[in-house]
C-alpha positions in Angstrom: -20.1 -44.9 26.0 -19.0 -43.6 29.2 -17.2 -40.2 30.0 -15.6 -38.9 33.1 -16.0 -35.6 33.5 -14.5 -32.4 35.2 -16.2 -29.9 36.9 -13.5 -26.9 35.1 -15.0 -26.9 32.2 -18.9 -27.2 30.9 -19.9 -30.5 30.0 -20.9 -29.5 26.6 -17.0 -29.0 25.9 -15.9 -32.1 27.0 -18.7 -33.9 25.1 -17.8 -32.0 22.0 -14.1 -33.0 22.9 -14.6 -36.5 23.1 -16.7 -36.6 20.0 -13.8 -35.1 18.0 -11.5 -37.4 19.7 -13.3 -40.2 18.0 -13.3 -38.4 14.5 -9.7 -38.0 14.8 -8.8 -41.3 15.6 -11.1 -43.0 13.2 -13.8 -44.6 15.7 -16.4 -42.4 14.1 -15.8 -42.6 10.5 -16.2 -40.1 8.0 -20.3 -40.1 7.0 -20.9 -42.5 10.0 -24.6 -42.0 11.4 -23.9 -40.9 15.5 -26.7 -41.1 17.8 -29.1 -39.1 18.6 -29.0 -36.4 20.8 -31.9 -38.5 23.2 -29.5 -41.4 22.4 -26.4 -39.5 23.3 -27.8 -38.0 26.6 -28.9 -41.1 28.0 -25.6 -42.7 27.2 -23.7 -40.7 28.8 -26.4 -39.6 31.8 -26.3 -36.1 30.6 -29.3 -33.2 29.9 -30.2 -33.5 26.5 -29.8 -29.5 26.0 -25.7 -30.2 26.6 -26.0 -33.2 24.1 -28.1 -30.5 22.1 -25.6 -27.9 22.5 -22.6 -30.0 21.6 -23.9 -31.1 18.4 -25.2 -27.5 17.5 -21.5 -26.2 17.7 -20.1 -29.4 15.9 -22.5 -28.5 13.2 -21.5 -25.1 13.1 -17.8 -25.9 12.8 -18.9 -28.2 9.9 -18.1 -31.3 11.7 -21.3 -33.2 11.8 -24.4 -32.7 9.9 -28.0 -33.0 9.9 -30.1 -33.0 7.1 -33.6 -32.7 7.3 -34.9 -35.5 9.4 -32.4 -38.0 9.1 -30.2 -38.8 11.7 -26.9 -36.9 12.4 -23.5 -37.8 10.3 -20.0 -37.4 11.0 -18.6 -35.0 7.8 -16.5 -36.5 5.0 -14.6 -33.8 4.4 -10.9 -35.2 5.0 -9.6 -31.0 5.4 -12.1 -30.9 8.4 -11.3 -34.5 10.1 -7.6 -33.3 9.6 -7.8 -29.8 11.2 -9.7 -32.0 14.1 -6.6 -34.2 14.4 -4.6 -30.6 14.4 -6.7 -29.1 16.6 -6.4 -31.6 19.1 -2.6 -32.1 18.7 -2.0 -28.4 19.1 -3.8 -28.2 22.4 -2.6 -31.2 23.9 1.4 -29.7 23.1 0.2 -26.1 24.4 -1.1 -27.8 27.6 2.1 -30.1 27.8 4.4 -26.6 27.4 2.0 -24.9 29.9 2.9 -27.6 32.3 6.4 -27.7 32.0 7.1 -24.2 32.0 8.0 -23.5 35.5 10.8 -26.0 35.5 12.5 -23.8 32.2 13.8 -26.7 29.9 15.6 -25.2 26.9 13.8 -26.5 23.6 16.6 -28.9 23.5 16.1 -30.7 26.3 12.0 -30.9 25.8 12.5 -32.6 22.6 15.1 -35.2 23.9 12.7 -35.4 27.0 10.0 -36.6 24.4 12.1 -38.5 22.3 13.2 -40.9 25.3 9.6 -41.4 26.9 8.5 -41.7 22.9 10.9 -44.7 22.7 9.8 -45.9 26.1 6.6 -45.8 25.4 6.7 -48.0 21.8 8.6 -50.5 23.5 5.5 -51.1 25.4 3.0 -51.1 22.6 
């Protein structure tokens, strides 16, 4: 596993943002062990207090968990993998509006915007 990451945001966040990514999309499956947080840190050449951190906060937001000393899970609750896949959805149109709105498209013309680079991009796949 190999990450690029920015220097605008901690590394913590984009760790804990790329782990969700792979919840959502179904590359860490529901009650799937993950590595640990050793195992996570040397992977991806980070301190293992930022691997630490990232999977405290996942724990917190009831996305992984621990249970005494077994290794970590991914949760199988499908209302929290789901409000993942919102979650990153949501952001990912909020930056996408953020971007475009200096160039003031009406709602109109954002949506036909997306549908034709929607239909471009399929005929790719």
């Amino acid at each position: 596993m190999k990450l690029q990451f920015n220097k605008r945001e901690p590394v913590y966040i984009q760790v804990k943002r790329h782990l969700k990514e792979q919840i959502a999309t179904g590359k860490l499956r529901p009650g799937v062990e993950i590595p640990s947080r050793r195992e996570l840190a040397s992977q991806l050449d980070i301190n293992p207090n930022t691997a630490q951190r990232a999977y405290k906060e996942m724990e917190e937001e009831g996305l992984i968990y621990t249970e005494k000393n077994l290794p970590s899970c991914v949760t199988s609750d499908t209302n929290k993998i789901e409000g993942i896949r919102e979650e990153l959805i949501n952001n990912a149109i909020i930056q996408f509006l953020k971007a475009v709105e200096p160039i003031h498209l009406s709602k109109e013309e954002i949506i036909e915007r997306i549908k034709n680079q929607y239909d471009v991009m399929s005929r790719r796949i």
